[in-house]
N, C-alpha and C positions, 0 to 999 in steps of 0.2 A: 576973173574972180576966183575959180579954183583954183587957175594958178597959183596965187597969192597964197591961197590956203595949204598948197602944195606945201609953198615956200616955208610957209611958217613954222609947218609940221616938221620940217626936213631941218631947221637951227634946232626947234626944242630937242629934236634927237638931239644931232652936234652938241649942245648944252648939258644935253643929260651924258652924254658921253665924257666931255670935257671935266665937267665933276667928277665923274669915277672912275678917271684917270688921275684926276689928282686928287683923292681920299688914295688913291691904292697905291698915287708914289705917296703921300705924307706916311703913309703904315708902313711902306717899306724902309725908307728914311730911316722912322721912329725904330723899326725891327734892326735894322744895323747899327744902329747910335745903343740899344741897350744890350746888341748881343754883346757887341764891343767893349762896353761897359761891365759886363761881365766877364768877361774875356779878361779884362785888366785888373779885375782885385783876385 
C-alpha cells in the first residue's frame, strides 16, 4: 500500500516537472520567434 502511494507521489513530481519543462521551452520558443522578429524590421 505505501508502495503505491510511493509510486504515485514519485509520477505527480514527473508530471509537475514535465509541465515546467515545457512552459520553459514554449517561453523560450516564444523568446526566439520575437527576438527574431525584432532583429528583422
Amino acid at each position: 500500500m505505501t508502495g503505491h502511494k510511493y509510486e504515485k507521489k514519485l509520477k505527480d513530481k514527473n508530471n509537475q516537472l514535465n509541465r515546467m519543462n515545457f512552459f520553459s521551452h514554449i517561453e523560450i520558443t516564444y523568446y526566439l520567434c520575437f527576438s527574431n522578429k525584432k532583429n528583422n524590421l
